[in-house]
C-alpha positions as semicolon CSV with decimal commas, in nm:
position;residue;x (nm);y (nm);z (nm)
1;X;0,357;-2,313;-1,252
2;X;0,360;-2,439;-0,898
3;X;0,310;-2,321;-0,516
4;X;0,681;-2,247;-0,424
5;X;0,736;-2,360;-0,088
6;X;0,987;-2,049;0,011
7;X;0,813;-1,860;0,265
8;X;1,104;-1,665;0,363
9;X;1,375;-1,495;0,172
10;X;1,724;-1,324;0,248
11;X;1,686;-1,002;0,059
12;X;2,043;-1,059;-0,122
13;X;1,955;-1,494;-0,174
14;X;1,743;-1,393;-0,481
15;X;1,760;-1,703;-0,680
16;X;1,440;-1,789;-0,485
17;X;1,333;-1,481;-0,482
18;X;1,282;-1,465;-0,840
19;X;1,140;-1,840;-0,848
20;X;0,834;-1,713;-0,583
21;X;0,818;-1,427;-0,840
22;X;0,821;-1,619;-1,181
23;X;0,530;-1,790;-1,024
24;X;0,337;-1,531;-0,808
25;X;0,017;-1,589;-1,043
26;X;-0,068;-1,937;-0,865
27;X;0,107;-1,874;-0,535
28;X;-0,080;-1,904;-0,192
29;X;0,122;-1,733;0,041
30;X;0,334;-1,449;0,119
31;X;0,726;-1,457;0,051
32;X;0,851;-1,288;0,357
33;X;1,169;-1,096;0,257
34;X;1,458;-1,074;0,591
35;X;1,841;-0,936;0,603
36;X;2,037;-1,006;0,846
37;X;1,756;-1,236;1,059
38;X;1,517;-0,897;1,043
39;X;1,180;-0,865;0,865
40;X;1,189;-0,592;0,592
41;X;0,946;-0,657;0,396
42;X;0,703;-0,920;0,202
43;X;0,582;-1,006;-0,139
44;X;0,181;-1,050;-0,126
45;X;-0,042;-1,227;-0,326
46;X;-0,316;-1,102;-0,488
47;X;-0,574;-1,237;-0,233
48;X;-0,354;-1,066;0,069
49;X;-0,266;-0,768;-0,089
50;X;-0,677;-0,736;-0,167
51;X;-0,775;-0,829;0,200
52;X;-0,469;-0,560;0,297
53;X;-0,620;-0,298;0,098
54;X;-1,014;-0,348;0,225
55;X;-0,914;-0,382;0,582
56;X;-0,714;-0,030;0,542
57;X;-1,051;0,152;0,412
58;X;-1,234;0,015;0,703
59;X;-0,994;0,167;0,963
60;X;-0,993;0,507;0,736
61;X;-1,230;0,725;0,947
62;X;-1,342;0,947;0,642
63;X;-1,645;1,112;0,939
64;X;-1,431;1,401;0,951
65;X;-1,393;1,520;0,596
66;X;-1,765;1,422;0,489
67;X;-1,839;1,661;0,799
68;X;-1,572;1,938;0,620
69;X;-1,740;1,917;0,255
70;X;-1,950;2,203;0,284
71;X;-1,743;2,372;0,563
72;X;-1,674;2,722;0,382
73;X;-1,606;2,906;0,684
74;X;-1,306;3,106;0,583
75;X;-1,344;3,051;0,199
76;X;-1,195;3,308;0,005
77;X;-1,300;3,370;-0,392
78;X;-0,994;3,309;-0,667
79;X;-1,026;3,686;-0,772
80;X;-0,944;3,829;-0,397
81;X;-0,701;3,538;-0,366
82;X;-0,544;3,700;-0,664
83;X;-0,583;4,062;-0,549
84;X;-0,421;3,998;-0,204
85;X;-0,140;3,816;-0,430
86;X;-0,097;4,105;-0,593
87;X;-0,206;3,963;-0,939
């Protein structure tokens, strides 16, 4: 299949819509979906959504829960859990 050369797509046009999508495996670029002139969303390739996904988990500041992993300040065993429930 080819590059389709849509790179932007009326949500309710979906004849190319489903062209970009009936091709997606060798397409290089996003299909930017609009209604009425606004951005709503996209369709990604597998390259963007990949680079999307890593540059997510380096903002993710996990520093906080590594510090809470052995935090059991507060902890509470199941078997008073279950007596304060009244189990």
């Amino acid at each position: 299949m080819r590059n389709i050369e849509h790179k932007e797509s009326d949500i309710n046009n979906t004849p190319p819509i489903q062209e970009y999508l009936g091709a997606i495996e060798t397409q290089e670029n996003e299909l930017v979906l609009t209604s009425k002139g606004n951005i709503v969303g996209a369709i990604l390739t597998a390259e963007q959504y990949n680079w999307f996904l890593d540059k997510i988990d380096e903002c993710q500041n996990i520093s906080e829960i590594s510090k809470r992993v052995n935090d059991r300040d507060g902890e509470q065993s199941l078997d008073n859990l279950k007596k304060e429930l009244g189990e």
